[in-house]
C-alpha positions as CSV (number, residue, x, y, z in Angstrom):
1,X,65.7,48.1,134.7
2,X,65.8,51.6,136.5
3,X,65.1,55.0,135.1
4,X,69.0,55.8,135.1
5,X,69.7,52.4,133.7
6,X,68.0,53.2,130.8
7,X,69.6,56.8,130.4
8,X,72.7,55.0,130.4
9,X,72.2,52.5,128.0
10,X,71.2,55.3,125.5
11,X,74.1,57.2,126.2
12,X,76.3,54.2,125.8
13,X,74.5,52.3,123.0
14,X,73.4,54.9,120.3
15,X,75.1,58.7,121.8
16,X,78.4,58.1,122.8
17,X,80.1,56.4,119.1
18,X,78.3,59.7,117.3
19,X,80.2,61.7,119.6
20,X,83.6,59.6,120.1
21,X,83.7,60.3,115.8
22,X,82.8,63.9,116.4
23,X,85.3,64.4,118.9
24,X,87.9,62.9,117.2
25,X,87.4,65.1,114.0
26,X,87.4,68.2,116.3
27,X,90.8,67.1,118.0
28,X,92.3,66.2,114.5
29,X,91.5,69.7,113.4
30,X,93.3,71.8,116.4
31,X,96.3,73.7,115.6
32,X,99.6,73.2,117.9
33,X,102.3,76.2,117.2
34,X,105.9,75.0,116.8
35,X,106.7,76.8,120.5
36,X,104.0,75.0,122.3
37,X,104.7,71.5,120.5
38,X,108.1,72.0,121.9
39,X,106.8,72.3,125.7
40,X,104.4,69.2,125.0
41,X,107.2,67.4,123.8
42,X,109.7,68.5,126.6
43,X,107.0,67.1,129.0
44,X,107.1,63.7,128.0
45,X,110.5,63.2,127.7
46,X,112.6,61.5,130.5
47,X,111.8,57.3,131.4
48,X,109.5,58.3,134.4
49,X,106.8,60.7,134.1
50,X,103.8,61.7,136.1
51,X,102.0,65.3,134.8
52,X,98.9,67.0,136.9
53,X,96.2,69.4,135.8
54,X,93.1,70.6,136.2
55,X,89.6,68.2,135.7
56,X,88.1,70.5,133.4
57,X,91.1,70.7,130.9
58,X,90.4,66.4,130.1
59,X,89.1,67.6,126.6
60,X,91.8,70.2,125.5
61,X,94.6,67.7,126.9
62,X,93.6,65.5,124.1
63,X,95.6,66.9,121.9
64,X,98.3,66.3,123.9
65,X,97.7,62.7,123.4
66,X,98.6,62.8,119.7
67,X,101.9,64.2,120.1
68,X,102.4,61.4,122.8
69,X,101.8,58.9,120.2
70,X,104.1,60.3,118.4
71,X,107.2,60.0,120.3
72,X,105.7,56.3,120.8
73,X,104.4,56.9,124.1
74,X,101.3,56.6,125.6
75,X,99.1,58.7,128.2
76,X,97.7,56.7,131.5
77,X,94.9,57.9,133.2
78,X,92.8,57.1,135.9
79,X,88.8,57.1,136.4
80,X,86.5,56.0,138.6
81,X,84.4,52.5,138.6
82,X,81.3,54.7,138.4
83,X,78.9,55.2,135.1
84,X,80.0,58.1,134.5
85,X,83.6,56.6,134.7
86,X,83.0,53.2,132.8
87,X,81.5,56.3,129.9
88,X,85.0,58.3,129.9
89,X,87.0,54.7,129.8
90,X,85.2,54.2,126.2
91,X,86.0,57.6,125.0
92,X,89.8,57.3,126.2
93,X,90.1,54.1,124.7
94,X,89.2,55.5,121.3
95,X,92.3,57.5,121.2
96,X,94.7,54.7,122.4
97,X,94.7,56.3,126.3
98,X,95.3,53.5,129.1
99,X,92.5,53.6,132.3
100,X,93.1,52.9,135.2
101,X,90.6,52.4,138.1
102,X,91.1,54.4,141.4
103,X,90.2,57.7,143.0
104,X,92.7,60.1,143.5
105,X,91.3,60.9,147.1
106,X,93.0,57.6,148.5
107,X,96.0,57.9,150.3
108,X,97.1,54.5,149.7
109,X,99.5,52.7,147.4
110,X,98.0,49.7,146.8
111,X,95.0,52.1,145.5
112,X,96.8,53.2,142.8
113,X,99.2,50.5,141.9
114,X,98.0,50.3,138.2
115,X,99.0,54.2,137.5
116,X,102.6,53.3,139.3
117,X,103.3,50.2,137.7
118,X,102.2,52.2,134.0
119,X,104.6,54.9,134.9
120,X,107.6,52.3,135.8
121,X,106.8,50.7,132.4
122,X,106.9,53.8,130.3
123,X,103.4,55.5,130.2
124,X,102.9,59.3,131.0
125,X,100.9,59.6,133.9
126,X,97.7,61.8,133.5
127,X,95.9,62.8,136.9
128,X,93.5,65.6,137.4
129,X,94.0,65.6,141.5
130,X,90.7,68.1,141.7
131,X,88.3,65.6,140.5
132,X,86.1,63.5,140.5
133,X,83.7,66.2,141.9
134,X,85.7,69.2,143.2
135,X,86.1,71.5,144.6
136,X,87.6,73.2,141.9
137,X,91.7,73.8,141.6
138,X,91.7,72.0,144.9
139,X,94.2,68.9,144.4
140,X,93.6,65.7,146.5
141,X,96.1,63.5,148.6
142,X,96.3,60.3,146.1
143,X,99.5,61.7,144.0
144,X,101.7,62.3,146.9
145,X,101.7,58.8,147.4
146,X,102.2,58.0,143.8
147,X,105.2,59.9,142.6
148,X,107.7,58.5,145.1
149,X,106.1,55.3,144.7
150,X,106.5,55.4,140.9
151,X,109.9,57.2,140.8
152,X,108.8,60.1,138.1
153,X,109.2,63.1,137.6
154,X,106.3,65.6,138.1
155,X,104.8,68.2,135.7
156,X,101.9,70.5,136.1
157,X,100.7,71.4,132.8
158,X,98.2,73.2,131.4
159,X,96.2,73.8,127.6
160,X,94.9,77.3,126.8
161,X,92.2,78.6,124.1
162,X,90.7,81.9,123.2
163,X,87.5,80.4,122.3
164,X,86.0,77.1,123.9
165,X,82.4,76.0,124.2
166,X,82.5,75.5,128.0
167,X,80.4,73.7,130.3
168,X,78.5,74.7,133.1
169,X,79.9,71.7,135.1
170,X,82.2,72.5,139.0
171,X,85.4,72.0,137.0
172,X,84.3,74.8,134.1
173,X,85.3,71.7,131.7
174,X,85.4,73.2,128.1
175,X,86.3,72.3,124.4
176,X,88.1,74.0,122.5
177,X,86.5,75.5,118.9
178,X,87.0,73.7,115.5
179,X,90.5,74.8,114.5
180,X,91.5,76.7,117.0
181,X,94.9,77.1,118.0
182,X,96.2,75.9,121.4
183,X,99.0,76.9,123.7
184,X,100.8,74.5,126.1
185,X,102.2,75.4,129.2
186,X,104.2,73.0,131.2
187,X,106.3,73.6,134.7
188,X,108.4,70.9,136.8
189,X,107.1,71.0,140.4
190,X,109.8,70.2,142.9
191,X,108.0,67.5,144.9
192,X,109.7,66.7,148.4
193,X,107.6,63.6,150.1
194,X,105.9,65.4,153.1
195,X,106.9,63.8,156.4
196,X,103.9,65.8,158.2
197,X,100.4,66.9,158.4
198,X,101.8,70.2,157.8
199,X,104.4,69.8,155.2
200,X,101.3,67.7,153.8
201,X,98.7,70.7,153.5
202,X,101.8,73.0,152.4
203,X,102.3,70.9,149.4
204,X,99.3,70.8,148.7
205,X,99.0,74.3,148.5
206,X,101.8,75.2,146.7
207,X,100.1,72.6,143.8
208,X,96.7,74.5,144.1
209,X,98.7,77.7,142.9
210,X,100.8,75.8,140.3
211,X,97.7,74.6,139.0
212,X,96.3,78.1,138.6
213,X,99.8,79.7,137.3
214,X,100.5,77.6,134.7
215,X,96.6,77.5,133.5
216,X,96.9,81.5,134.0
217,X,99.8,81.9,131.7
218,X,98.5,80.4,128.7
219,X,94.9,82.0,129.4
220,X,93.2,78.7,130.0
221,X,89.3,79.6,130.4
222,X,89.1,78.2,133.7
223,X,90.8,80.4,135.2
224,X,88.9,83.6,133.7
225,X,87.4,85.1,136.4
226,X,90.0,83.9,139.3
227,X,92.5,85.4,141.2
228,X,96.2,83.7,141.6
229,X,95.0,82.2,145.0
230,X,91.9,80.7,143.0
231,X,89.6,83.7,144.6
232,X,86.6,85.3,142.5
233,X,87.7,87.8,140.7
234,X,85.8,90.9,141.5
């Protein structure tokens, strides 16, 4: 057994229950104004429905995931077959989240034919098309195949915070403080399947900048520090 096996282990074994119970006590204790729980609950509402957002909102999202189980729904997301994924797959499960394996980098349908056949059946689709690994507010091909596939509506949406421990990760992934009080943003994206290379890299542009907007408007700490293009601020 490697080095890296035995980090992982550790991590798996004797770390990551502590933490599930600690992060599931910090979630329980966020505070959701009646405004935003309005917009969380106006996202999830229609038969078919796929949402974007950025990687490094994963941990303020999941408070979103309460409200879904609310309205007796539940959120689908998918992670890679990696260690790092097969750790996030554990956490998920812990608050009733459905995985799917894939990368959002594939272009393919069969790829991602768990996340379409969830979203036929009822689930919200969760995909954070600038991860695994970046670059940041950047969003990959995999969901242009996906939402005609799946027939669903799309939503970008967005969690903001005014104070979060964050993380010196590529995505500027942060959780948000015990008790704090977060806003939800939500916008529909009129999606139109591309039928070129260029109509391609348009749409994906005009998500980058959805992305950013929506995160933007409800002051989302990733986006401190960035311009509306996703540009250094100055």
């Amino acid at each position: 057994m490697n080095g890296r096996q035995v980090r992982f282990n550790l991590i798996d074994w004797t770390l990551l229950p502590f933490g599930i119970l600690l992060l599931k006590a910090l979630v329980a204790s966020y505070r959701i104004g009646s405004d935003d729980r309005e917009k969380a609950e106006r996202t999830i509402t229609g038969p078919r429905v796929f949402t974007v957002t950025l990687h490094g909102m994963s941990l303020g999202l999941l408070a979103l995931n309460k409200i879904v189980r609310e309205k007796n729904r539940r959120l689908v997301v998918m992670t890679s077959p990696s260690r790092d994924g097969r750790l996030m797959d554990k956490i998920v499960a812990k608050f009733g989240i459905s995985v799917v394996k894939g990368s959002s980098r594939s272009k393919s349908i069969e790829g991602a034919r768990g996340m379409i056949d969830a979203v036929r059946a009822g689930e919200i689709a969760m995909l954070t098309p600038d991860g695994p690994r970046g670059p940041l507010f950047v969003p990959k091909k995999g969901f242009i195949r996906m939402v005609p596939a799946s027939d669903a509506k799309l939503i970008v949406i967005a969690v903001g915070v005014k104070r979060a421990l964050t993380f010196g990760s590529w995505d500027h992934l942060f959780l948000p403080l015990p008790f704090s009080r977060l806003r939800f943003n939500a916008r529909d994206f009129d999606f139109v399947d591309p039928q070129s290379d260029g109509e391609e890299a348009a749409l994906l542009e005009r998500m980058k900048r959805e992305l950013i907007a929506v995160a933007q408007e409800v002051d989302c700490p990733i986006t401190r520090g960035y311009d509306s293009e996703g540009n250094p601020r100055r």
